[in-house]
C-alpha positions in Angstrom: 12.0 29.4 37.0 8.5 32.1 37.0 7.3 30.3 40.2 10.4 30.4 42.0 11.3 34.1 40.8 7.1 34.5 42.2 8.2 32.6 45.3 11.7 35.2 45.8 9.3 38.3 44.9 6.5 37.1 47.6 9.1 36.1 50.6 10.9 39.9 49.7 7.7 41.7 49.5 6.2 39.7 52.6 10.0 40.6 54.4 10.3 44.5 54.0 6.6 44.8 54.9 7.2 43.5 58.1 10.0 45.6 58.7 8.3 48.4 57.1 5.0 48.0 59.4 7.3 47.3 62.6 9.4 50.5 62.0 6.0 53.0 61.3 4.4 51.6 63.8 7.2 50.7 66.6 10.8 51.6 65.8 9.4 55.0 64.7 7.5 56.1 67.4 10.3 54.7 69.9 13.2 57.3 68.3 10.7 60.0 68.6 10.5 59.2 72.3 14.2 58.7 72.7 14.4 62.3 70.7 11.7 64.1 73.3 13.2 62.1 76.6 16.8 63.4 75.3 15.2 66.8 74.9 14.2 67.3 78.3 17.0 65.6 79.6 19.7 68.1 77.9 17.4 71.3 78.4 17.3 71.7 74.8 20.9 72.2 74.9 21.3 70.0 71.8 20.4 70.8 68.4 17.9 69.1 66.2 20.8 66.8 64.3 22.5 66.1 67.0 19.7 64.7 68.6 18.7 62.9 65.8 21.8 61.1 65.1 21.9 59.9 68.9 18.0 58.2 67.7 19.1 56.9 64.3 17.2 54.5 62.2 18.8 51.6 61.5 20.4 51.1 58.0 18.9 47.5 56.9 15.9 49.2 58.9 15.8 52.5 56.2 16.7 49.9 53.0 13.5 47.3 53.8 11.4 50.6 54.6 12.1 52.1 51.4 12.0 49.4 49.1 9.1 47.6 50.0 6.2 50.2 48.3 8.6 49.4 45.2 8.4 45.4 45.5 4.5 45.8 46.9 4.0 47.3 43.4 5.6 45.5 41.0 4.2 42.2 42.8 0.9 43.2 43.0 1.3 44.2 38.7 3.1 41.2 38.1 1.1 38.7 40.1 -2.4 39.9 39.2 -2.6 42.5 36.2 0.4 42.9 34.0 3.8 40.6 33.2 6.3 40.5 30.6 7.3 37.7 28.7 10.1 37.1 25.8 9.6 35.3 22.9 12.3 32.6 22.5 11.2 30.8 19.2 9.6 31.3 16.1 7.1 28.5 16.9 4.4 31.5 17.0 5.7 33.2 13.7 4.6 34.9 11.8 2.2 36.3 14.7 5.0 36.6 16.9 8.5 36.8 16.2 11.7 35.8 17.7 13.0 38.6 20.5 9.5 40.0 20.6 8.8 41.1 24.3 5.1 41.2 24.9 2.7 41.6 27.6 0.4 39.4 29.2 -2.8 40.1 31.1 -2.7 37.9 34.1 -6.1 39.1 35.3 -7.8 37.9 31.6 -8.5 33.5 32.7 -8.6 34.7 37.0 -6.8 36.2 39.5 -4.5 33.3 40.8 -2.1 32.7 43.4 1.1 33.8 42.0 3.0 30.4 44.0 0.3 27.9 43.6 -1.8 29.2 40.4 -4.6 28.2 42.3 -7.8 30.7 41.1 -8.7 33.5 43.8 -11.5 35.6 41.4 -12.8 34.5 38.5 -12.4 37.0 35.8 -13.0 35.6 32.8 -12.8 32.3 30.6 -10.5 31.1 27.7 -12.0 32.2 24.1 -11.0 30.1 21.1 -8.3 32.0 18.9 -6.6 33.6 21.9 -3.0 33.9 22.4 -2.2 31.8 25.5 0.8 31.8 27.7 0.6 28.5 29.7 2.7 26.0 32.0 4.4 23.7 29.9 2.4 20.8 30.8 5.2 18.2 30.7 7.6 20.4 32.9 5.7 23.1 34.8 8.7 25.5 35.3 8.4 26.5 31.8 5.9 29.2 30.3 4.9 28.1 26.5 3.2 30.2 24.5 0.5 28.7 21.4 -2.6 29.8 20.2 -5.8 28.0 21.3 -7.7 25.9 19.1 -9.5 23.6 21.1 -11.5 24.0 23.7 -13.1 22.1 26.6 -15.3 19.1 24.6 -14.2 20.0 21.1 -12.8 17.3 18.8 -10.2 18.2 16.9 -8.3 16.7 13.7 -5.3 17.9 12.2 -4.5 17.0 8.4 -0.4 16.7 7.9 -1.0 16.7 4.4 -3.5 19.5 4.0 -2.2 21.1 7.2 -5.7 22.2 8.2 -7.2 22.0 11.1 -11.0 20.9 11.8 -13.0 21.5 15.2 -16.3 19.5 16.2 -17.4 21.3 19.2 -19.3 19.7 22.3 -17.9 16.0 21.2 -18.1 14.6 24.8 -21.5 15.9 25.8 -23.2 12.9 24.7 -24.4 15.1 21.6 -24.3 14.6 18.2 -20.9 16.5 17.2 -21.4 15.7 13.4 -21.5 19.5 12.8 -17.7 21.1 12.7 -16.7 25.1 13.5 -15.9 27.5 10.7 -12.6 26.8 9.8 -11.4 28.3 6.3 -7.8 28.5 4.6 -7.3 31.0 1.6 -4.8 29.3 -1.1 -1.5 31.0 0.4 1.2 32.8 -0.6 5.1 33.0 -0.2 6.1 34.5 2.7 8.6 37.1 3.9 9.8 34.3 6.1 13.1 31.9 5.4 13.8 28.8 7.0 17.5 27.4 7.1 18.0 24.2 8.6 20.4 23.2 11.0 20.3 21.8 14.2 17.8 21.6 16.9 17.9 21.6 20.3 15.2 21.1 22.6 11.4 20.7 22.2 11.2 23.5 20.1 12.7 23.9 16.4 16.0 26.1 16.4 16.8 26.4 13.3 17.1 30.2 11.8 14.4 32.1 10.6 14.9 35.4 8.0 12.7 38.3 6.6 13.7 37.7 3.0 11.2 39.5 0.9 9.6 37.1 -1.9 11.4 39.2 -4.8 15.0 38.5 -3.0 16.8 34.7 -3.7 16.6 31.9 -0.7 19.6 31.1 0.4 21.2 27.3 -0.5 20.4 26.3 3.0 16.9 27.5 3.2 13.5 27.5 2.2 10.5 29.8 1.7 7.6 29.6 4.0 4.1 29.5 3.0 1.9 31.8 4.3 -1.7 31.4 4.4 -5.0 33.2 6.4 -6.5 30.8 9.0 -10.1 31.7 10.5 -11.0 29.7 13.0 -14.6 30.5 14.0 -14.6 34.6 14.3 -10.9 34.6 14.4 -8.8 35.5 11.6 -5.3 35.1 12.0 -1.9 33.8 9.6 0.1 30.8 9.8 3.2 29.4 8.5 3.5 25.8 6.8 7.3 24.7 5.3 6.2 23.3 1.7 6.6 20.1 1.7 7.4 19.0 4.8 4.9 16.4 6.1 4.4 15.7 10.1 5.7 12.4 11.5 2.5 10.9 12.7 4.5 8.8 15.3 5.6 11.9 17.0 1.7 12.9 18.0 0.3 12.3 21.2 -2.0 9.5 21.2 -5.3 9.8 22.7 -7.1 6.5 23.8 -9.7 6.0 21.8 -8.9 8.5 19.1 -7.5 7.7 15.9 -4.2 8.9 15.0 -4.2 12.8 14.5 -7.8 13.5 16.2 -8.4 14.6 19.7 -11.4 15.1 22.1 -10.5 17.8 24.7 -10.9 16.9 28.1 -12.6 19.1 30.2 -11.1 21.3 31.6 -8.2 21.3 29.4 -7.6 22.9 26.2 -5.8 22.2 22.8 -3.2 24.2 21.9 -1.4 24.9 18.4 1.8 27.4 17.5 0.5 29.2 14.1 4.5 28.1 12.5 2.5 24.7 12.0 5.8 23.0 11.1 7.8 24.0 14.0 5.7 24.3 17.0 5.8 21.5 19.5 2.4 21.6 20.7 -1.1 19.8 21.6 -0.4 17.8 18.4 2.9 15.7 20.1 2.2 16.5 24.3 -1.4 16.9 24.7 -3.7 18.8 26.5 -2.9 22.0 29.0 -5.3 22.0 32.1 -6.9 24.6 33.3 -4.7 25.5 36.2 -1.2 26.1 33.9 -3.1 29.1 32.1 -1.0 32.1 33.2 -2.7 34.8 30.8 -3.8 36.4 27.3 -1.3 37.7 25.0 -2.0 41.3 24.6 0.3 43.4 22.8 4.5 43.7 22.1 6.1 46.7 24.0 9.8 46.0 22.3 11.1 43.9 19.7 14.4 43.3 19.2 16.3 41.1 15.5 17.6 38.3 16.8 18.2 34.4 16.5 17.1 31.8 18.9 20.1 31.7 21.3 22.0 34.8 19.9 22.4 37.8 20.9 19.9 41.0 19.2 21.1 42.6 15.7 18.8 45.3 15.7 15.7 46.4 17.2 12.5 46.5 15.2 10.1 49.4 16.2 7.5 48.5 13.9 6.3 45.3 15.6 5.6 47.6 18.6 2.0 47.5 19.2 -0.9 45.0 19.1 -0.5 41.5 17.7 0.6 41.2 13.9 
């Protein structure tokens, strides 16, 4: 749905600048001689508005002409600097929350063709911790949005019982990849976060998520998330684990080679985890994300509104306006 609403933007843009360029620098310049030929041939014995109406522009002429330095800008924005994106699930949480809207530099991984992805200008290169919004590896015409935790070469095990994560970097360099990244957990706390449970839908866990505070009682339905710090080399950042709940090992993606919850990262691809551990579908059960599908680094959240996944908002939240929590 992005590349085809890229594709509609592109053929519009590429359209009314046509007509925009043929009427400046043809249809234009052929009224204004219709206007002066008129002139002479009347003796100036028509007014201005008369003669202007007899050398009209064109109305689809006027409409592409004014509308295309509005489309040049918002594709030029959209396609290389700045793009908007909604948050549809709390696989993020607590970093980013249901109906957050947020913005995405597109010029952070490359300037890329906006229809193919295909990199014009290097920019700049992934950094472990960021906030990615990708292709959806499986099906292309969705954006996903994780955090990335491994990147090319790294091996990297996740414990369902522990639910940490451990990174050996430069594991398919031929080196000795005995040493692993920082990664440290404080003991966690209860959350401001509950979970009911009901039915899902999708890849992606749709159950409902609430801002209960701690002192308040869970509902019968639900359960309170953990909340614990994550650092993960120079990165500090929180996640969210459902006590008790344990992963269903089956459900992973299988690497060749690898034993069952352990991954070397291909290069050129990266490993990608949603910080709502228990409800992210992510690297863990699909794999890697190549290079290509990045589409840019999460920056900040311009407008946030309370809301379920698949409802309509409740309320806006102006708080969460800002940076990344």
């Amino acid at each position: 749905m992005a590349n085809m609403f890229a594709l509609i933007l592109a053929i519009a843009t590429l359209v009314s600048g046509i007509i925009w360029c043929l009427d400046r620098f043809k249809f234009a310049p052929a009224r204004r001689e219709k206007i002066a030929r008129l002139k002479v041939e009347t003796a100036g014995a028509v007014d201005e508005k008369t003669l202007h109406k007899a050398a009209k522009q064109p109305g689809w002429v006027e409409t592409c002409a004014s509308v295309f330095p509005v489309l040049l800008v918002v594709f030029v924005i959209r396609s290389f600097i700045y793009e908007p994106f909604q948050i549809p699930s709390g696989s993020m949480m607590p970093t980013l929350l249901i109906g957050d809207f947020i913005v995405v530099e597109k010029y952070a991984y490359g300037l890329k063709d906006p229809i193919t992805q295909t990199k014009l200008i290097p920019t700049g290169e992934p950094k472990r911790g960021d906030v990615v919004v990708f292709k959806y590896p499986l099906n292309p015409s969705l954006d996903y949005i994780k955090r990335l935790v491994g990147m090319p070469g790294d091996r990297v095990t996740y414990n369902p019982f522990s639910k940490e994560v451990t990174v050996q970097p430069a594991c398919n360099s031929g080196k000795n990849c005995n040493t692993a990244l920082a990664v440290t957990y404080d003991t966690g706390h209860a959350s401001d976060f509950v979970q009911t449970f009901g039915q899902s839908s999708g890849s992606e866990a749709s159950n409902g998520f609430f801002e209960i505070p701690p002192s308040a009682s869970v509902p019968q339905d639900g359960v309170r998330l953990l909340e614990r710090q994550e650092t993960l080399g120079n990165v500090t950042h929180r996640i969210l684990t459902v006590p008790g709940a344990r992963d269903q090992l089956g459900a992973y993606y299988q690497q060749p080679g690898q034993p069952m919850g352990t991954w070397v990262v291909p290069a050129g691809h990266y490993f990608m985890m949603g910080d709502n551990r228990d409800n992210s579908a992510d690297s863990r059960y699909w794999g890697f994300v190549p290079e290509k599908n990045l589409v840019g680094r999460a920056s900040g959240i311009w407008m946030s509104f309370k809301k379920q996944e698949g409802e309509w908002p409740t309320g806006v939240r102006l708080s969460r306006i800002g940076g990344l929590h």
